[in-house]
C-alpha positions, 0 to 999 in steps of 0.5 A: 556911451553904454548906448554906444556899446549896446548898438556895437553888440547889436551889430556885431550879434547881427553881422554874426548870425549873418555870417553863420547862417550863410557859412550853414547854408555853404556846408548844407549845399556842399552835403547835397554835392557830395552825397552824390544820390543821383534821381534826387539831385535832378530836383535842384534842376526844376526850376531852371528854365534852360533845363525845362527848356530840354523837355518840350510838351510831347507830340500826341499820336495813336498807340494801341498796345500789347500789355495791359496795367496791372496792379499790386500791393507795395509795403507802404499800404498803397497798390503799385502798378504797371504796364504789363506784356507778359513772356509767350511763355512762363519766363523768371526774365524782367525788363523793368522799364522807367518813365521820364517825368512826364508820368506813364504815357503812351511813348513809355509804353511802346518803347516796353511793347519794342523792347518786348518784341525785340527780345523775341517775346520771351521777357516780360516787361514792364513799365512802372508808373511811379507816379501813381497814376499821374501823366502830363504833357505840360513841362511845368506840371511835370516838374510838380508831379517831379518835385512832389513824389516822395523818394520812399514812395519811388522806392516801394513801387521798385520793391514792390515789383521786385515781389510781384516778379519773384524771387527767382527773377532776373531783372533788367532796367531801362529808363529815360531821364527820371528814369534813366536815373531810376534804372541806376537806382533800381539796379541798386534795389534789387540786390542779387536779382539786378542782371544790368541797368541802362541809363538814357541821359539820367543823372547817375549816383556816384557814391563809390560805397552805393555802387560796390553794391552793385551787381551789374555792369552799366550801360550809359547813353547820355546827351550833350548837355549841361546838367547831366554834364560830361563832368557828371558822366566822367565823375560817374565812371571814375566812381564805377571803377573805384566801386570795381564795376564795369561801365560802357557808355557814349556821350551822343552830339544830341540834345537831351531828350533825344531818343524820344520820338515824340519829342520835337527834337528827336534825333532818328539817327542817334536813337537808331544807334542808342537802341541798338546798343541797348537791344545788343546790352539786354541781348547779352542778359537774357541768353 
């Protein structure tokens, strides 16, 4: 009879741990759910074959460039650095241009070398390489260099642009995907010196107290998709309007992806219409 009792307590002991390390595991998704922290989130994504799916390997081609990479000190001991294209003259305006997860490739750099020339030359631009130097076409290897790169590490590159700009600078943001959600965060880090963001298909923070922060409007150019969803969008512009901030953004009928001319499925006519609402965004920034 004791032995009876002995396995009942067994199984009942089991049965419980069961339950509450099942119940910790509910609460511990629903914490990531809420915190709502945008970049950060995109990891859960990497090992969704639908999702690198989205991201077919870049089409190589000839880039010569207008900038130059510069490097500069960040707090955490390590150099931070970027492709550079300096204003034609001494300017305190900045477009800080965000990569998608492919790393600082050549597509990044000519789209900083056409926002450059687009805004007259009087801007200086550039494009942060966060991930220390890193590049691939390989979607696999993206996702790594993704998942690897630590949050602060992505934080004191962005500050240490910030100090390398000025004090006196007014800065923009633009990226795509990884980078588009960089672009939101960026606007956040910046404080004071933020003067707008634009988001190309990049999951956005939705957390109203982070976004009262903010002291821009937004421009949004999202794509028909299910991760950055429409749910996702609209939760994000019911966020915005909660944190008091002004936000314009178009769902385009494309894929993710689409504004990337070296990406296979490149839509020209949708790219041609999310750049010029960029363009016209920066534009009204820098007058």
């Amino acid at each position: 009879m004791n032995k009876i009792l002995i396995y009942i307590h067994i199984l009942l002991a089991g049965l419980l741990g069961w339950f509450f390390s099942e119940e910790e595991k509910t609460v511990s998704t629903t914490d990531i759910t809420l915190c709502h922290t945008g970049p950060s989130e995109m990891i859960a994504f990497l090992d969704d074959p639908k999702f690198v799916a989205l991201h077919p390997a870049p089409i190589a081609f000839d880039f010569e460039g207008l900038g130059e990479m510069v490097s500069f000190p960040a707090a955490d001991g390590k150099d931070a650095s970027g492709y550079l294209i300096r204003a034609k003259e001494a300017s305190n305006q900045w477009l800080f241009v965000y990569q998608e997860w492919w790393g600082l490739n050549d597509n990044i750099k000519e789209e900083a070398d056409k926002f450059y020339n687009d805004l007259g030359g009087k801007v200086n631009v550039i494009a942060l390489d966060m991930y220390d130097g890193k590049v691939t076409s390989n979607p696999q290897e993206a996702g790594g260099f993704m998942r690897g790169v630590e949050e602060s590490r992505l934080e004191n590159i962005v500050m240490a642009a910030k100090s390398f700009a000025g004090t006196d600078a007014k800065i923009a943001n633009v990226g795509w995907c990884f980078g588009g959600a960089w672009s939101l965060k960026s606007a956040l880090l910046l404080g004071n010196q933020n003067i707008g963001s634009i988001i190309y298909y990049g999951m956005p923070v939705r957390d109203v107290e982070q976004l009262k922060n903010l002291n821009s409007d937004v421009l949004g150019l999202f794509a028909t998709e299910e991760y950055i969803s429409k749910a996702v969008i609209e939760e994000f512009a019911d966020a915005m309007e909660k944190a008091g901030k002004d936000l314009n953004y178009k769902i385009f009928d494309a894929v993710h992806g689409f504004s990337n001319p070296s990406n296979a499925k490149h839509d020209k006519e949708a790219t041609k219409e999310a750049y010029g609402m960029a363009l016209s965004y920066l534009q009204s920034k820098f007058n």
